[in-house]
KETIDREN-596921 format. One line per 3 residues: their letters; for each residue x, y, z of C-alpha. Coordinates in pm, whole numbers, plus 50000, padded with zeros to 5 digits. Layout:
% residues N
A) X,Y,Z | ...
***
This chain:
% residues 295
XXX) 12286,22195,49821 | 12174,22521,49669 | 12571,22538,49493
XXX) 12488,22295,49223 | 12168,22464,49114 | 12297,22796,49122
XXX) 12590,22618,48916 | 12337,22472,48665 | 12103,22746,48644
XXX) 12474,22962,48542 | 12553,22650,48271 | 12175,22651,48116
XXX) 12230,23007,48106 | 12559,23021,47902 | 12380,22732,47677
XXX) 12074,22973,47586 | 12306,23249,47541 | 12521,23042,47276
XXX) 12206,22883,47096 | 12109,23254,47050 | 12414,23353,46959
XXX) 12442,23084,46638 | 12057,23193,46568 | 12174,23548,46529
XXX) 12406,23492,46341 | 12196,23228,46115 | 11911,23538,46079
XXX) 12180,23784,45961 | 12341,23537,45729 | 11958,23490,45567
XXX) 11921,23862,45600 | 12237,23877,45381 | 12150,23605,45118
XXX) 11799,23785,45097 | 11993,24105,44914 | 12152,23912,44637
XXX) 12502,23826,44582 | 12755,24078,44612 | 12922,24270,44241
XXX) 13241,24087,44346 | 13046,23726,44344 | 12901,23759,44002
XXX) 13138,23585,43683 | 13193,23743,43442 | 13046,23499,43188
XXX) 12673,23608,43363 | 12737,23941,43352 | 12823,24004,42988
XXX) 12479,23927,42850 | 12345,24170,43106 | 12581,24452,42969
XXX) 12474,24397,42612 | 12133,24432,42760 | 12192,24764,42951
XXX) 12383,24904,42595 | 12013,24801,42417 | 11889,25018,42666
XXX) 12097,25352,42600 | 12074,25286,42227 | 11688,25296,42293
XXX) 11722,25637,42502 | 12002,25795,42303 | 11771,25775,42001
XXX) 11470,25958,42172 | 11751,26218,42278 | 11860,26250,41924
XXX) 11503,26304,41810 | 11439,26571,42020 | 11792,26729,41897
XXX) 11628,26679,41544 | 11885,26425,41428 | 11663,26153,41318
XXX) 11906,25942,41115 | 12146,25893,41422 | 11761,25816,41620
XXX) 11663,25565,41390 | 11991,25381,41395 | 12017,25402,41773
XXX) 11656,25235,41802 | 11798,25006,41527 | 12109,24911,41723
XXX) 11892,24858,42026 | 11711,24581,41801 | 12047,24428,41688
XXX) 12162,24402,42065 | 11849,24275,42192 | 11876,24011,41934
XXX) 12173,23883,42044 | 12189,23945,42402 | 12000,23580,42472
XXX) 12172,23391,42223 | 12513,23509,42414 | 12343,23413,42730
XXX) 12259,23045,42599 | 12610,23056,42395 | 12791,23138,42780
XXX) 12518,22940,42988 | 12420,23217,43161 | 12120,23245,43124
XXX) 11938,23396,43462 | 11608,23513,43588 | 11746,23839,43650
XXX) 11853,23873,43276 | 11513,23730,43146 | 11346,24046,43337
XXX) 11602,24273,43251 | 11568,24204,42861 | 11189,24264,42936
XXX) 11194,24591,43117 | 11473,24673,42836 | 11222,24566,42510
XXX) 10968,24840,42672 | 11202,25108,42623 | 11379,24995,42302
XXX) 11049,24859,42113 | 10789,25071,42263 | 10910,25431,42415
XXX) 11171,25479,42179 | 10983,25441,41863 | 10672,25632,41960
XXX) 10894,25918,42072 | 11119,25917,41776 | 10781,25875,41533
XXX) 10581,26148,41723 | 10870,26413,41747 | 10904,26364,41350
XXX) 10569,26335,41212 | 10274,26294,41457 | 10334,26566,41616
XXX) 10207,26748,41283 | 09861,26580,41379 | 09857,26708,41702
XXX) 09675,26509,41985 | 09603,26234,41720 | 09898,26171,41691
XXX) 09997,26176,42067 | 09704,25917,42125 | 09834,25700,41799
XXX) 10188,25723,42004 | 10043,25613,42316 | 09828,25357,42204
XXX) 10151,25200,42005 | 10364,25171,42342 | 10098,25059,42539
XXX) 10022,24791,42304 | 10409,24737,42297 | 10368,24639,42705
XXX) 10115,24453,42667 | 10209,24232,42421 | 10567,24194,42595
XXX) 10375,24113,42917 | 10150,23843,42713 | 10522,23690,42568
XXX) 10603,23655,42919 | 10313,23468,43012 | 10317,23268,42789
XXX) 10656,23147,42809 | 10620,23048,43192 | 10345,22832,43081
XXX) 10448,22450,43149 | 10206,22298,42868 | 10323,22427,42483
XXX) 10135,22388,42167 | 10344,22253,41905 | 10350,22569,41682
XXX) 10474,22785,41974 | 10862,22715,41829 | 10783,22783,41522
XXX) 10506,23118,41537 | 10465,23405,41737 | 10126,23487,41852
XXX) 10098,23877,41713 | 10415,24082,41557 | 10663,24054,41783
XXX) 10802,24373,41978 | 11104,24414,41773 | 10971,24352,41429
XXX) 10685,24638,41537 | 10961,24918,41613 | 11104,24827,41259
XXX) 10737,24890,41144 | 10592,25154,41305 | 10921,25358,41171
XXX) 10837,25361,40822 | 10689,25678,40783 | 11025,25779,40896
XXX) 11223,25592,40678 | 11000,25695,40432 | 10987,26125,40520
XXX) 11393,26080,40532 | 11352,25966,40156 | 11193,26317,40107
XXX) 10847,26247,40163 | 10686,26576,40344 | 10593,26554,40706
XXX) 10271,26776,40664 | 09959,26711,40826 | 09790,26482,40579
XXX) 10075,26231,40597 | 10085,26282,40953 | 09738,26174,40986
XXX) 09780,25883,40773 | 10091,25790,40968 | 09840,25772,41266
XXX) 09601,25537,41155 | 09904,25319,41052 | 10083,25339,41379
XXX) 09732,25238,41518 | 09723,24915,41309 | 10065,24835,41393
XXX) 09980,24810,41750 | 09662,24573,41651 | 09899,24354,41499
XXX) 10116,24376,41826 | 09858,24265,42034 | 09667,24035,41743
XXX) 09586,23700,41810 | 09740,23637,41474 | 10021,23365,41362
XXX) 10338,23515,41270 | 10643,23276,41180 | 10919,23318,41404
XXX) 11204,23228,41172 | 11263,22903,41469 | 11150,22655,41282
XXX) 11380,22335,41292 | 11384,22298,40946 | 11788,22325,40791
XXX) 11879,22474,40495 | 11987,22240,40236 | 12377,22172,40136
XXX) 12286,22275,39794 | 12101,22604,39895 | 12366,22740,40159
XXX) 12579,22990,39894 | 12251,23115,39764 | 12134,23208,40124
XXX) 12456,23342,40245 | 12510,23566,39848 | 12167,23681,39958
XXX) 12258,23795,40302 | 12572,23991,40197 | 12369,24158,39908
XXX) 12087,24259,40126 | 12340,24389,40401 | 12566,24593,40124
XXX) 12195,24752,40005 | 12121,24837,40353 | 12435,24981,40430
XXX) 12435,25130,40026 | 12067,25244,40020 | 12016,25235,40417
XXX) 11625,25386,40407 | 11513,25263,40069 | 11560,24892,40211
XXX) 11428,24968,40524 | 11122,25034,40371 | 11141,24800,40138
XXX) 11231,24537,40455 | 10904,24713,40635 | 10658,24671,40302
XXX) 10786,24319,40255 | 10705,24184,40615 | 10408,24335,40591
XXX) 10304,24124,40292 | 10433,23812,40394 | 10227,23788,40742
XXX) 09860,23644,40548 | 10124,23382,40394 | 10253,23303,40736
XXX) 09912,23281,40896 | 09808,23048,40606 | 10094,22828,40627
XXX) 09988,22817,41002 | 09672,22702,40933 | 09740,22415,40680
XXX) 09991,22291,40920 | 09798,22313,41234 | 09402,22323,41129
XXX) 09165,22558,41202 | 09208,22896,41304 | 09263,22971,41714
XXX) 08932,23004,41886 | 08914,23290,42159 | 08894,22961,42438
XXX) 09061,22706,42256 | 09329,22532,42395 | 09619,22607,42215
XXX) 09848,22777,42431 | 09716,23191,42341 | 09612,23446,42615
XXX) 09202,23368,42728 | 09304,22992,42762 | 09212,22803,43114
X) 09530,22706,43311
***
């Protein structure tokens, strides 16, 4: 009689051993799904908004190499590219329906370099560097403010509850339209203004305010708004688009700074128009979808 149990105890055995066997292999197929999918398991179509956003990203560094070499035209445009290809690196992504987590935090680790390294670097190693460790602390305080108001864009944009002016306003300058700002006293030393001290201190205080803007709980239209442009109006718009893109390519720093001067005029009109359309100014605890509002 002891046969049989010897004989079962063997067959239990062999069970165990396969039920461990096809948990084995279940862990190591987790393990493998854990590290992502393989290069060779990626399309295409999600991987070309990804490479747009890793060019953004050696525009952004090739200009702070070619500021250090002293050619600050080519550094400008590179920081300027990196805009352009930021721009359009979600809009492929939507265009392709690819758009992925991954890519969302890739464009964000890529706008710190592009919209906040870059054009401190560039602006210190051609002006603020005449101003010595003001200008160092102007050049910090612009890319920190550059993080932090990326990180606050972020935030915001995981939020599940929206105001109604989020799709049409920014809360603060955005990240790109501050690298176009903070780079006027370049444009404007390339036009022959002289990078002495004087200018470099002034260029300081304005890199300074820039970053308050950045971070500024202030309403700045986005350009989103659902609004189209009437039948009647589209010629106009797109004569003005090809004249303003022949002057830039014509007259390349005079419109920058022109571009620079004019957004900075137009954001109390923006902010105005913001508050006929919405009401009263944001509180610091309202509820209206800005940073310092309850969950």
């Amino acid at each position: 009689m002891e046969e049989p149990r010897h004989e079962k105890s063997a067959g239990n055995q062999e069970v165990a051993a396969e039920h461990a066997q096809a948990a084995g292999s279940q862990d190591t197929g987790s393990h493998d799904k854990a590290r992502g999918p393989r290069l060779r398991e990626i399309p295409l179509r999600l991987m070309v908004p990804n490479m747009i956003t890793v060019l953004a990203i050696c525009a952004g560094l090739s200009g702070i190499r070619l500021a250090f070499e002293n050619r600050f035209e080519l550094a400008v445009a590179m920081v300027l590219l990196a805009a352009f290809l930021d721009g359009i690196d979600g809009r492929i992504a939507r265009l392709l329906k690819a758009t992925s987590s991954f890519g969302v935090q890739m464009d964000s680790l890529a706008d710190i370099i592009n919209f906040g390294v870059a054009p401190a670097l560039v602006l210190y190693v051609f002006l603020l560097d005449q101003a010595r460790s003001v200008g160092w602390i102007a050049a910090l305080i612009y890319a920190i403010a550059a993080g932090l108001r990326l990180a606050r864009f972020n935030v915001m944009a995981e939020r599940q509850v929206k105001a109604r002016w989020q799709s049409e306003y920014f809360v603060g300058v955005p990240a790109p339209a501050g690298a176009m700002l903070v780079l006027l006293p370049v444009y404007l030393g390339l036009l022959g203004l002289a990078p002495d001290r004087t200018f470099a201190l002034i260029a300081s205080v304005y890199t300074v305010l820039i970053a308050f803007l950045m971070v500024s709980r202030l309403p700045v239209w986005s350009g989103k708004s659902e609004n189209r442009v009437r039948r009647d109006l589209v010629l106009p718009v797109i004569l003005v688009v090809v004249l303003y893109v022949a002057t830039l390519m014509t007259y390349t720093w005079e419109t920058m700074a022109v571009t620079a001067v004019a957004y900075l005029v137009t954001l109390p009109f923006g902010a105005r128009s913001w508050q006929r359309k919405y009401g009263d100014w944001p509180s610091a605890h309202g509820n209206d979808g800005l940073p310092g509002d309850s969950e």
